[in-house]
C-alpha positions as CSV (number, residue, x, y, z in Angstrom):
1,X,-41.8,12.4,2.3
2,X,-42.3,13.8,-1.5
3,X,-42.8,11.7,-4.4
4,X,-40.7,12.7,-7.5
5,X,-43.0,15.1,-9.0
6,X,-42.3,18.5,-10.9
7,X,-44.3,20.0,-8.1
8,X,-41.6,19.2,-5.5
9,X,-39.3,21.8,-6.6
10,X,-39.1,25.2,-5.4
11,X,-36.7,28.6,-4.6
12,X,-34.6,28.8,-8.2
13,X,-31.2,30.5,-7.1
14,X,-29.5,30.6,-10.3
15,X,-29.9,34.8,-10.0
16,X,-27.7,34.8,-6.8
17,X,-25.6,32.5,-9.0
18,X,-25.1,35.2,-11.4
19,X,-24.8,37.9,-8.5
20,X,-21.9,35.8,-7.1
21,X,-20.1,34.9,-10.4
22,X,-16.6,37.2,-10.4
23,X,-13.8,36.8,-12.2
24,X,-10.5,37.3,-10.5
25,X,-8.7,40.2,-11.4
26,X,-4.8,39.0,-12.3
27,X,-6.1,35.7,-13.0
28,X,-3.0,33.8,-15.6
29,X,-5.1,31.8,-17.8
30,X,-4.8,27.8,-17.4
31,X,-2.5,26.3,-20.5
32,X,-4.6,23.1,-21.2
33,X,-2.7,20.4,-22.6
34,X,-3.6,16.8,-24.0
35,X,-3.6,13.7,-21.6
36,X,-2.7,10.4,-21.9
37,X,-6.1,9.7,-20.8
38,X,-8.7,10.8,-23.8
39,X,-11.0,13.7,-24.0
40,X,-9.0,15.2,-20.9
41,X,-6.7,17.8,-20.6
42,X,-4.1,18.3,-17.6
43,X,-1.8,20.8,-16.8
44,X,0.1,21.4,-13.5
45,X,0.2,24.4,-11.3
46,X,2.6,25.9,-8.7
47,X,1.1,26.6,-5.4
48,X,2.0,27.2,-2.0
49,X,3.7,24.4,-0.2
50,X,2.4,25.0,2.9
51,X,-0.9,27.8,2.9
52,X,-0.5,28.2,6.8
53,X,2.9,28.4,7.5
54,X,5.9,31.0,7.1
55,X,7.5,28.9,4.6
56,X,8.0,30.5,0.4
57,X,8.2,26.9,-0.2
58,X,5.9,25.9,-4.1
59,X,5.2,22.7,-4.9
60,X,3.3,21.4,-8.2
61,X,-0.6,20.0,-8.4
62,X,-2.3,18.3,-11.3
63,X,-5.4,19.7,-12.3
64,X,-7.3,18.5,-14.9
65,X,-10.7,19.1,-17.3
66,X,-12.9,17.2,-19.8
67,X,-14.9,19.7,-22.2
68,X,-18.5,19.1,-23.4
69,X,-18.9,17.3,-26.0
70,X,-21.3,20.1,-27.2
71,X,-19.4,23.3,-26.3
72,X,-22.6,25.6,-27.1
73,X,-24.6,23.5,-24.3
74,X,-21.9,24.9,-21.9
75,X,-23.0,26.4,-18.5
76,X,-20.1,27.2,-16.8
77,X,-17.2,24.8,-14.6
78,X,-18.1,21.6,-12.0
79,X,-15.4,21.2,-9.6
80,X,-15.1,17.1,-9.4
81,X,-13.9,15.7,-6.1
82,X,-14.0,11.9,-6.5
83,X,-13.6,9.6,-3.4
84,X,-9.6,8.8,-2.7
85,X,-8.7,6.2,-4.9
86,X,-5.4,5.2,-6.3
87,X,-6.3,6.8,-10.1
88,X,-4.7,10.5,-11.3
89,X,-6.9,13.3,-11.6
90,X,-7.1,12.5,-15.3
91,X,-8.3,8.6,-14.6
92,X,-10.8,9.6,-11.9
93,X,-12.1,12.4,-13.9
94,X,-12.6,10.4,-17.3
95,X,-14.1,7.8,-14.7
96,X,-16.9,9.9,-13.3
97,X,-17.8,11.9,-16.6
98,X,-18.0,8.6,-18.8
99,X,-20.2,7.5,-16.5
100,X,-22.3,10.2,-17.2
101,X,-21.9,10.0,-20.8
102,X,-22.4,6.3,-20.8
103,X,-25.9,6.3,-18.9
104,X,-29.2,5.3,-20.2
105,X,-30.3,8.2,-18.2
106,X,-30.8,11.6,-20.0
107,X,-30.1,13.5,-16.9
108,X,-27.1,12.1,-16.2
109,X,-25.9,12.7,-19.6
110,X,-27.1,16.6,-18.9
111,X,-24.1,16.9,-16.3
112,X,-21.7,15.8,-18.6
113,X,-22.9,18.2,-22.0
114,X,-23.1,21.3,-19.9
115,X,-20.0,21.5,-17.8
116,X,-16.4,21.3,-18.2
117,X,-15.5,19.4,-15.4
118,X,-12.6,20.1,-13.3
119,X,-10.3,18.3,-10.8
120,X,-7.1,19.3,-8.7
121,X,-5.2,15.6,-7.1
122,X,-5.3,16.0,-3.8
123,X,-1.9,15.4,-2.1
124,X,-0.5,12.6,-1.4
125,X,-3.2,10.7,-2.8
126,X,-1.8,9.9,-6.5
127,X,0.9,7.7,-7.7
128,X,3.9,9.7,-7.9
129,X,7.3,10.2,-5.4
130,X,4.8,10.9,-2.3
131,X,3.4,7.2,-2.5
132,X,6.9,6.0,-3.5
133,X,7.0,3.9,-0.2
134,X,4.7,2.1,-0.6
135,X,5.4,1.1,-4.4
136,X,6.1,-2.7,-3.1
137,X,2.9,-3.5,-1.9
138,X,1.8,-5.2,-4.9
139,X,4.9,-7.5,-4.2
140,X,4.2,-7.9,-0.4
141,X,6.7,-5.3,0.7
142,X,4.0,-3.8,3.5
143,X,2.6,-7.7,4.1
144,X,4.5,-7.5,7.2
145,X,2.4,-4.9,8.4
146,X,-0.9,-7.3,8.2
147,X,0.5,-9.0,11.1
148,X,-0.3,-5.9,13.4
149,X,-3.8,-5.3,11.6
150,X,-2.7,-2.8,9.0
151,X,-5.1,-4.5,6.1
152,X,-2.8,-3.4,3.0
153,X,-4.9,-5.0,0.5
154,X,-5.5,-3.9,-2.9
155,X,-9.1,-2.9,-1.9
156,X,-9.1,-1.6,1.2
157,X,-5.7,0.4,-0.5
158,X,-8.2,1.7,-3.3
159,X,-10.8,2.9,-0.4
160,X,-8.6,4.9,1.5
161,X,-10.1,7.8,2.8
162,X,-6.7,9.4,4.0
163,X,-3.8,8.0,1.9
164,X,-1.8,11.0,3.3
165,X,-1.9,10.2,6.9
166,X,-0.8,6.2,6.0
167,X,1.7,7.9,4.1
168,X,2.6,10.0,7.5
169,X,3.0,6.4,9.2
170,X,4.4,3.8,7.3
171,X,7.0,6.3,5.1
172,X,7.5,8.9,7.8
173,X,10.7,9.9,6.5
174,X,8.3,11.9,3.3
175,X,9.5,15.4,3.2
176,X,5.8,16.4,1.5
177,X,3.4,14.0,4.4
178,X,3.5,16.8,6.5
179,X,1.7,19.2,3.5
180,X,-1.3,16.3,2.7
181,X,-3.2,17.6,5.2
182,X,-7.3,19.1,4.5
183,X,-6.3,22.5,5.1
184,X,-3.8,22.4,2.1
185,X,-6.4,20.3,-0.1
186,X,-8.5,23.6,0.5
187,X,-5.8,25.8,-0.7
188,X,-5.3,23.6,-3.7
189,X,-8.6,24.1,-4.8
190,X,-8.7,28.2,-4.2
191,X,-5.7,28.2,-6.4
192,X,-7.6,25.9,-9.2
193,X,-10.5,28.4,-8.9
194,X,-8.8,32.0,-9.0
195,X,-6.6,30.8,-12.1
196,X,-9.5,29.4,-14.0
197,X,-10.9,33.2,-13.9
198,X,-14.7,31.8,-13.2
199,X,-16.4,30.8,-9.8
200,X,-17.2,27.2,-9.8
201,X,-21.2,26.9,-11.9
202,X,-21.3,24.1,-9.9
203,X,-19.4,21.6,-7.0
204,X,-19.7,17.5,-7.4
205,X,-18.1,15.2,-5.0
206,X,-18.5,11.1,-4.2
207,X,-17.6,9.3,-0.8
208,X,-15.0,10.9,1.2
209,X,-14.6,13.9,-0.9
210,X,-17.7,15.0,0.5
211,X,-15.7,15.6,3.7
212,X,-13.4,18.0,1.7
213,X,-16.5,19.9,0.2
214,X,-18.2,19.8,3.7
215,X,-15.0,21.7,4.8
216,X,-14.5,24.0,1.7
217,X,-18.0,25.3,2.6
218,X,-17.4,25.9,6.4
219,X,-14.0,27.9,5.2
220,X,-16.4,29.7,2.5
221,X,-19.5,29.9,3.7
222,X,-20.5,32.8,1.0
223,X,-20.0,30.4,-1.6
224,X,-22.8,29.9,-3.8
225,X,-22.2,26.7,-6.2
226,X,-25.2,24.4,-5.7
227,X,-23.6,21.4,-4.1
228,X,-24.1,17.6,-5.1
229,X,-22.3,15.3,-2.4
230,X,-23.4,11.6,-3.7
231,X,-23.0,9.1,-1.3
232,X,-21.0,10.9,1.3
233,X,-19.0,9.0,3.8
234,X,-16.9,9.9,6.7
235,X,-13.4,10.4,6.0
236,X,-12.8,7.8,8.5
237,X,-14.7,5.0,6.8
238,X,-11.5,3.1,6.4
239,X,-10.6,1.9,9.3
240,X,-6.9,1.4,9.5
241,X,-6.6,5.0,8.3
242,X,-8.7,6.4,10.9
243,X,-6.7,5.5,13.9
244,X,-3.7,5.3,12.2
245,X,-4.0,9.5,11.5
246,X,-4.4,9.8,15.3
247,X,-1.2,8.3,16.7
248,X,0.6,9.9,14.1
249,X,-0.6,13.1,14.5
250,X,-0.5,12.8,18.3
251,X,3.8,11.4,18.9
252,X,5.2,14.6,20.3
253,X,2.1,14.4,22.7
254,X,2.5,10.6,23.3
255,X,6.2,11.9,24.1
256,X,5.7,14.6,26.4
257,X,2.8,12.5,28.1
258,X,5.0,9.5,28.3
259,X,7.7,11.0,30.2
260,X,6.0,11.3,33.5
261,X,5.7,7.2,33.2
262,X,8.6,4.9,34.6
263,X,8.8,1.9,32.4
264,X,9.2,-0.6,35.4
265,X,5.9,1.0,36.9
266,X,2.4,-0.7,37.2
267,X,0.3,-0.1,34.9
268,X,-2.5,1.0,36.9
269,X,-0.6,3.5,38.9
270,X,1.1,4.4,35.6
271,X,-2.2,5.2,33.5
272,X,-2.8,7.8,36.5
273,X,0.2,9.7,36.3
274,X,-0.6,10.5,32.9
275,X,-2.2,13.8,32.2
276,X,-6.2,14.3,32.0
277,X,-6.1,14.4,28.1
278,X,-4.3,11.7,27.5
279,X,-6.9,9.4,30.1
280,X,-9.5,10.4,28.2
281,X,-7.7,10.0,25.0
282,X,-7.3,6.0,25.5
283,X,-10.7,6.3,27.2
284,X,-10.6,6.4,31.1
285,X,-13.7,4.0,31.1
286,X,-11.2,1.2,31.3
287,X,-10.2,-0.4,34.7
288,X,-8.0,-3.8,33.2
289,X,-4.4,-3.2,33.8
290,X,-4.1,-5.6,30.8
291,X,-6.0,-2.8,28.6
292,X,-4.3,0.2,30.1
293,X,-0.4,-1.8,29.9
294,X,-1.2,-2.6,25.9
295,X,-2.0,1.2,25.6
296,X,1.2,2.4,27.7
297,X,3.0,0.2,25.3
298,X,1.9,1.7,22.3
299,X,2.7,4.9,23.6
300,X,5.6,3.7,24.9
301,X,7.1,2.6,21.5
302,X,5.6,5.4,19.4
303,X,7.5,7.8,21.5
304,X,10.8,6.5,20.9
305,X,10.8,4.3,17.5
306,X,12.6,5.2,14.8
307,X,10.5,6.2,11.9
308,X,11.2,3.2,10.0
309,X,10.1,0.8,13.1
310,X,6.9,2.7,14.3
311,X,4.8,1.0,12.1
312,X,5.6,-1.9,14.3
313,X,4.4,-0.5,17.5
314,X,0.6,-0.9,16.9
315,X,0.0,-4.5,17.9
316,X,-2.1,-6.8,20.1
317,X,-5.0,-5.0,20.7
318,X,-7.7,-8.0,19.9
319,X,-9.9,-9.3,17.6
320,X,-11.0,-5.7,16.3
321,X,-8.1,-5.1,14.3
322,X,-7.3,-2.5,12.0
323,X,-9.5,0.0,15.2
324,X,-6.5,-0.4,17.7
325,X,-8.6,-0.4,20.2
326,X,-8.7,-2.3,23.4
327,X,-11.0,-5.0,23.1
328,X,-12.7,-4.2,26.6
329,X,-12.8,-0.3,25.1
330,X,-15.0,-1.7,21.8
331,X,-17.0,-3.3,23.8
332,X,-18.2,-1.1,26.1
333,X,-18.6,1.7,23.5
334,X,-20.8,-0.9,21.5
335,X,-22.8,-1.8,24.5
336,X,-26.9,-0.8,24.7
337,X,-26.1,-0.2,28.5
338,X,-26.4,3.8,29.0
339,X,-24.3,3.3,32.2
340,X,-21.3,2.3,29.6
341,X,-21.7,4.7,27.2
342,X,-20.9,7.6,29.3
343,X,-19.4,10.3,27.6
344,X,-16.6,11.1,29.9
345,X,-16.5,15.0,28.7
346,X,-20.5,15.4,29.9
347,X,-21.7,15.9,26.7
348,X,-23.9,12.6,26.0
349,X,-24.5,9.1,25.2
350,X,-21.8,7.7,23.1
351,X,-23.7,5.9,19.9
352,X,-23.4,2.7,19.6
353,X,-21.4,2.8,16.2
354,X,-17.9,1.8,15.1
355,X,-18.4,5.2,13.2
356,X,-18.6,7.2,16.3
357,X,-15.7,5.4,17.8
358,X,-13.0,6.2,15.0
359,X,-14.5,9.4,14.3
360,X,-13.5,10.4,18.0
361,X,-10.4,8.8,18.1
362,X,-9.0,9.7,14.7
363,X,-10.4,13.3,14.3
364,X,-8.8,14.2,17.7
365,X,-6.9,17.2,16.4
366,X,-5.9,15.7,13.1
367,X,-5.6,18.2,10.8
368,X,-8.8,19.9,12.2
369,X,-7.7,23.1,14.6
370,X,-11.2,24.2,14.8
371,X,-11.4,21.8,17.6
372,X,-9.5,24.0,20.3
373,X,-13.0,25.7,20.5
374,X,-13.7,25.7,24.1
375,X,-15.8,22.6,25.8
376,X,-18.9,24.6,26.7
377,X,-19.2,25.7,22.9
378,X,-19.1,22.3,21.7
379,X,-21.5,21.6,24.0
380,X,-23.6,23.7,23.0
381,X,-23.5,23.3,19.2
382,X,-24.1,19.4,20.0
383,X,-27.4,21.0,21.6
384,X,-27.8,23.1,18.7
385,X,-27.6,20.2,15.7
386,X,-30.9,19.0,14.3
387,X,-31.1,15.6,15.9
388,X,-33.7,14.8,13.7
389,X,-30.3,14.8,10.8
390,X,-29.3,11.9,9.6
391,X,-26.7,9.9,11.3
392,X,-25.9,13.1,13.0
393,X,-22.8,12.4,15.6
394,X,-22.8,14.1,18.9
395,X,-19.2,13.2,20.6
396,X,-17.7,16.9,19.2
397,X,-17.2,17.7,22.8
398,X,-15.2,14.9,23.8
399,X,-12.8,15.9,20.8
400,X,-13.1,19.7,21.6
401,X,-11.8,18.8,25.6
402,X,-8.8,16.6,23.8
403,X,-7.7,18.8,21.3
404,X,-8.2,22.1,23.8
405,X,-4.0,21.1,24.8
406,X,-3.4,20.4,21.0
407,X,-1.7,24.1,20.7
408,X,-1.2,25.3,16.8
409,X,0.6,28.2,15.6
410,X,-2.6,28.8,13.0
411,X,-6.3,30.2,13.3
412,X,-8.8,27.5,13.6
413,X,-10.9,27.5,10.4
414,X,-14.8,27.3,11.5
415,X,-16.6,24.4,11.3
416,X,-20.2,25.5,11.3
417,X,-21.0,28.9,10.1
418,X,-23.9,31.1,11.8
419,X,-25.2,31.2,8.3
420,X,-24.1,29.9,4.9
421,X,-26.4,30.3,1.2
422,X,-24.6,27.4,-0.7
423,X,-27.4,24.6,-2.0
424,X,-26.8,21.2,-0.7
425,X,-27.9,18.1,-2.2
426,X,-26.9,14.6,-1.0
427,X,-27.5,11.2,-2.8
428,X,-27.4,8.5,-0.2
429,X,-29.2,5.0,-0.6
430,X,-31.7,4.4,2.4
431,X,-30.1,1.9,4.7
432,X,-26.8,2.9,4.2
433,X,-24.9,2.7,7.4
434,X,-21.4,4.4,6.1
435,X,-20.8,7.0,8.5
436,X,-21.5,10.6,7.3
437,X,-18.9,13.0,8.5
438,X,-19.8,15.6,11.3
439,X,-18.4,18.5,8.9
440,X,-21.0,17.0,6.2
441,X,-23.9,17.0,8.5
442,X,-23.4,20.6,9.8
443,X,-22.7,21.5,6.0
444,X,-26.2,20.4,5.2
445,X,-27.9,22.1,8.0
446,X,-26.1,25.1,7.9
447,X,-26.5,25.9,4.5
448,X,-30.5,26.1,5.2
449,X,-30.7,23.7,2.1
450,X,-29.9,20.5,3.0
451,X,-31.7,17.6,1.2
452,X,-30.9,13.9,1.8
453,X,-32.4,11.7,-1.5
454,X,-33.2,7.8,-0.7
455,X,-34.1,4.9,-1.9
456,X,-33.5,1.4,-0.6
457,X,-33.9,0.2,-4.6
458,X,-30.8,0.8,-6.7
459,X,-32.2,1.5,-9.9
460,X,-34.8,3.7,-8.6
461,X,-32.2,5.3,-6.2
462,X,-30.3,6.0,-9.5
463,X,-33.3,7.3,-11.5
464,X,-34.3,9.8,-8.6
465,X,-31.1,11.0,-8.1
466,X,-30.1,11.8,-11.5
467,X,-33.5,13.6,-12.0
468,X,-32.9,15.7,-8.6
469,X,-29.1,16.3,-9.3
470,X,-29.6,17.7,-12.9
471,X,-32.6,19.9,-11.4
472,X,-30.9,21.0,-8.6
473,X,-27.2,21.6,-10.3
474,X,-28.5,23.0,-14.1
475,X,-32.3,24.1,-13.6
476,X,-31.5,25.5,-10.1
477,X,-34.2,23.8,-8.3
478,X,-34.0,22.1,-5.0
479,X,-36.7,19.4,-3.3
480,X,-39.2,21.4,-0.9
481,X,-38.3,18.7,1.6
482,X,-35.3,18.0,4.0
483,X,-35.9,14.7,3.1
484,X,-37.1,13.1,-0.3
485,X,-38.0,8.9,-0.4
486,X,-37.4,8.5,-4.2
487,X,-39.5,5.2,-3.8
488,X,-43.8,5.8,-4.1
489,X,-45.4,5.0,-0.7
């Protein structure tokens, strides 16, 4: 561990910054235009509606900027991607530099005087006609849905992590859910950075929009922005989201799985009609015919609901909510007992985390087709990850055997380059249990720079990290340490 000392910094890069700086040839320049919100211009953008398909389909995206206050301080552009929330681009942008502006810390206040700040809304995620469905929830129109563990409240709406896939579920008649996916948030932000006409100086994301960084530097591992992720979480920290994203995604399978299965027929006999994927899917651990009926059920109903009634088919699965899981499955993958954390795919011990649990089930295939990597690679990537890493997650293969029958009409994107030069820095409090995404992880420890910051004390927590972030971002230093204890021992 390094005390906060001058002496702890080491290996400037801001040369290869320089080297990797281009302007793209073509590039339109961005007509900035006031706000509503102060200090921060908009302006909107037509980009591809879908980046992967066949379709010559555009759509519009809000991207946004907030100027120094001191324009001769300026260094170059910080791409901004704030944690899903239900603010515009303008809001959450005026949020985060204000915050910077506003601190009693001068490093902090660095940030904001040397960058114009940038953001691009991600889809789906903003008021406007893709959330229109869900408009009544302040009057209780989705209170119904609390019945079956959907937790609709104004906080846990505010978290989201994946607004798009609740979108995909409870207002599955929205033309644009289809196009919320990651893979388009990546496009989104290539577009914001070829018509700005500069590389970004600079990348800065909080809670789950580390996950979309994470995956911007897998799909560009040459990128050379220094990289601040503060307080990353998994994208499937919400938990209604999580699970929610996986039946979704997964209803033509649930369909084509479900045929084989009479409805009259036990349930037992039943679960073992059903192909190998979708056993291990619902988790083949699980002997009570009372488990493996509620799960047929579900499947059952998802497969032939209308869209406006399969909301409804989620239900009765137990005290754990918002997981949909069996109660028998939580337990088990909660127990301390080795013999009941078998991973059914061979490739380990399941951790004994709800974070493990929904980043299994809800990452199956969602929106992730680097997954149809064959078994024995996972494998042996899970081999390969640094398990000294923080809340490193090792249940890839289990996904990679599921989502080897998810077939796509699109190249999977990597998810852990060979080699990658992009700084990492991440701010994260000692003892915070949030999950840290997979994707974030392997973006750390590919990159060869990967530093995790902590403090169990707030204020020194926030002290450290604005010292490290304004020497890693503008002096282009980085910790000589994987792992800096901001607090003296």
């Amino acid at each position: 561990m390094d005390r906060i000392v001058p002496s702890v910094f080491r290996h400037a890069w801001l040369p290869l910054l320089a080297l990797a700086a281009s302007q793209d040839a073509g590039a339109t320049p961005v007509a900035w235009t006031p706000s509503a919100t102060p200090g921060v211009d908009c302006t909107s953008l037509s980009v591809p509606l879908d980046y992967h398909g066949d379709t010559a389909e555009t759509r519009q995206i809000e991207v946004c900027r907030m100027r120094p206050a001191e324009p001769a301080h300026r260094r170059g552009v910080m791409l901004l991607v704030p944690g899903e929330s239900d603010l515009t681009p303008a809001q959450a942008l005026s949020q985060q530099v204000e915050r910077w502006r506003q601190s009693t810390l001068d490093d902090w206040k660095a940030l904001a005087r040397t960058f114009d700040v940038v953001t691009v809304a991600p889809r789906g995620l903003t008021p406007g006609a893709d959330n229109a469905c869900l408009s009544a929830a302040d009057e209780g129109g989705l209170a119904t849905y609390r019945r079956f563990g959907i937790d609709t409240s104004a906080a846990n709406l505010d978290a989201a992590a994946n607004r798009a896939v609740l979108l995909a579920f409870t207002c599955s008649g929205d033309s644009m859910a289809p196009y919320a996916g990651i893979r388009q948030r990546l496009g989104d932000i290539e577009s914001l950075r070829s018509r700005l006409g500069e590389d970004f100086g600079a990348i800065y994301a909080t809670g789950q929009g580390a996950w979309v960084v994470a995956r911007y530097l897998a799909v560009h591992p040459g990128a050379m922005s220094p990289v601040v992720l503060d307080s990353p979480v998994d994208f499937t920290a919400t938990r209604w989201g999580a699970t929610l994203s996986g039946l979704m995604a997964r209803g033509a399978l649930y369909r084509n799985a479900l045929s084989l299965v009479d409805a009259s027929i036990d349930a037992t006999a039943g679960f073992a009609r059903l192909p190998a994927w979708f056993r291990v899917l619902v988790d083949d651990h699980i002997a009570e015919p009372r488990v493996l009926k509620n799960a047929l059920e579900v499947g059952r109903c998802m497969a032939s609901a209308s869209p406006e009634l399969r909301p409804y088919c989620a239900k009765g699965y137990g005290p754990v909510g918002a997981d949909f899981l069996p109660d028998a499955t939580f337990r088990l993958i909660a127990s301390d007992s080795p013999s009941d954390q078998e991973n059914l795919s061979g490739s380990g011990r399941k951790p004994t985390s709800q974070a493990h649990t929904r980043d299994v089930i809800a990452r199956a295939c969602v929106d992730d087709d680097s997954y149809r990597a064959p078994l024995g690679l996972w494998k042996q990537r899970i081999v390969g990850l640094d398990r000294e890493a923080p809340l490193a997650q090792y249940g890839e293969g289990f996904v990679g055997m599921v989502c080897s029958h998810w077939l796509r009409n699109v190249a999977p994107t990597p998810v852990h380059p060979d080699a990658g030069n992009t700084p990492v820095l991440a701010l994260r409090k000692e003892g915070d249990t949030a999950a840290m995404h997979t994707d974030i992880v392997k973006a750390m420890a590919s990159t060869r720079h990967g530093t995790l910051v902590m403090s169990k004390d707030p204020v020194m927590h926030d002290a450290c990290a604005a010292h490290l972030a304004r020497a890693f971002l503008i002096d282009g230093h980085r910790p000589a340490t994987p792992l800096v204890n901001c607090a003296a021992e």
